[in-house]
Residue, then its C-alpha position, 0 to 999 in steps of 0.5 A: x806386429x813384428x816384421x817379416x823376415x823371410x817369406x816366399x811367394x807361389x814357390x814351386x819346384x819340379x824334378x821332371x815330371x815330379x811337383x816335390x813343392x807346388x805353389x807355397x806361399x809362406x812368412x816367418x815373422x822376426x822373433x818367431x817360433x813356426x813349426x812344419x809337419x806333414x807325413x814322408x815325401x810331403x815336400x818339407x826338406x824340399x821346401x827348406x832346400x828352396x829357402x836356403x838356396x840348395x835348390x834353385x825354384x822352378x817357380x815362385x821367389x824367396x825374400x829374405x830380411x826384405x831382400x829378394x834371394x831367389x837366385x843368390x846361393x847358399x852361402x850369400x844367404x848364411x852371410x845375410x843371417x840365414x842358417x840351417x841344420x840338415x835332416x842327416x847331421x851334417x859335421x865333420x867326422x875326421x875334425x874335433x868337435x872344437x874344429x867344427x866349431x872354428x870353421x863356422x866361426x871364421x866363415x861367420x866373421x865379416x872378414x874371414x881371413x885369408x887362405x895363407x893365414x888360415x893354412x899357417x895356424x891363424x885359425x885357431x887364434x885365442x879369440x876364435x877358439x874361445x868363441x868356438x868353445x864357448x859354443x861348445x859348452x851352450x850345447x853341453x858339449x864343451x867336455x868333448x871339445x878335443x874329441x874326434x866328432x866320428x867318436x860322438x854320439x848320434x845324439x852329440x853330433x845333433x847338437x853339435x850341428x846345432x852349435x855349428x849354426x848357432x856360430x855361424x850367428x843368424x838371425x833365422x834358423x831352419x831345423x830339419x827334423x833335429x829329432x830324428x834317430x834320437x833316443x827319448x833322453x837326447x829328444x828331451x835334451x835337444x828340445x831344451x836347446x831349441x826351448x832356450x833360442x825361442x824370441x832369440x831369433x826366428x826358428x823354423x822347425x820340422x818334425x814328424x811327432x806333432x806331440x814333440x812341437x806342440x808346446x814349442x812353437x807358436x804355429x804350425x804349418x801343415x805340408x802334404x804332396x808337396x802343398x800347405x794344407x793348414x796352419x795356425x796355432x797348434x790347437x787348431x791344427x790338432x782340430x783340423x778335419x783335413x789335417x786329421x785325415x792325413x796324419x791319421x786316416x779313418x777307422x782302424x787305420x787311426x791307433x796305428x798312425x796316432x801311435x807313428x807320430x806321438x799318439x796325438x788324438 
């Protein structure tokens, strides 16, 4: 059996009275695929947020690659291998997509350079540039490399994201939602991309539309007020009494909520 890469333990965080997350144990094993689901306000980007370092845990800890970083922040944890994307795409509007690109890379490199270099134009050093294109076109995005990012699609600026954390070389990568507000065209381009990292490293995806998870990760976790409600393979999660409860209630309530998240029966 692979080894554990991150994992977290009785995690748990509260804003005021408000439980966002509440007592999650959970392991992500090296070179796996793992899917989290559950409706709106089920605590999923809350739960991504404690792992990643945005929000400090009013309980609990998280370990990554065996190392306990319940109170290292965020960048320590990129540096560590942990990346993310963000359920709004997070990118540079003002910058070119190859801009994007060659910050990441000299944030991932284990001596970036200095303020002064960086500021005299060492940032855009042939080395640098060509591995910023070059995650460019594993994204099919090397077309745009000049493009201001603001004149993107919503679709392009998604993978973009995409080939930002991917610069950033991790060994585990969080995805929040990458689907959303995507039309049916740059879902299916988009979970190509995703298709193409599984066994490349260790992945965790969020998403809404069980249907678009089901053929692509391995397990699922199901989340609901804040809690893991269920998990395992994917079948058995479709299977699940409670699970069905949640996503799709009882009686006239179920074509309704089937049809919200992918028609899954």
């Amino acid at each position: 059996m692979s080894r554990v890469v991150l994992e977290c333990a009785g995690l748990g965080k509260r804003f005021g009275d408000f439980a966002a997350v509440t007592d999650v144990t959970y392991a992500l094993r090296e070179g796996e695929a793992a899917g989290v689901i559950g409706p709106n306000g089920a605590g999923k980007s809350t739960f991504f947020n404690l792992l990643t370092g945005l929000h400090r845990p009013t309980t609990g800890r998280v370990v990554l690659e065996g190392r306990d970083v319940t109170s290292t922040g965020p960048h320590a944890r990129v540096r560590m291998g942990l990346a993310r994307t963000f359920q709004l795409v997070s990118v540079f509007d003002s910058l070119a997509a190859v801009d994007n690109l060659v910050l990441s890379v000299l944030r991932a490199r284990e001596h970036p350079p200095a303020a002064w270099r960086f500021m005299l134009g060492r940032a855009r050093a042939e080395d640098t540039l060509q591995e910023a294109l070059a995650a460019l076109d594993r994204v099919g995005l090397r077309g745009k490399a000049g493009v201001r990012v603001a004149e993107l699609s919503y679709g392009e600026k998604r993978k973009l994201e995409i080939a930002v954390a991917l610069s950033l070389r991790p060994r585990v990568l969080l995805l929040d939602e990458p689907l959303a507000g995507l039309s049916d065209g740059e879902i299916v381009e988009v979970l190509g991309l995703v298709r193409a990292l599984r066994g490349e490293l260790s992945l965790v995806l969020i998403e809404h539309k069980i249907s678009h998870v089901l053929d692509l990760v391995e397990r699922l976790t199901v989340m609901h007020e804040g809690r893991i409600i269920a998990e395992g393979p994917p079948d058995a999660i479709l299977r699940d009494a409670t699970v069905r409860r949640v996503y799709w209630g009882d009686g006239a309530r179920q074509s309704t909520r089937r049809a919200a998240i992918g028609g899954e029966g």
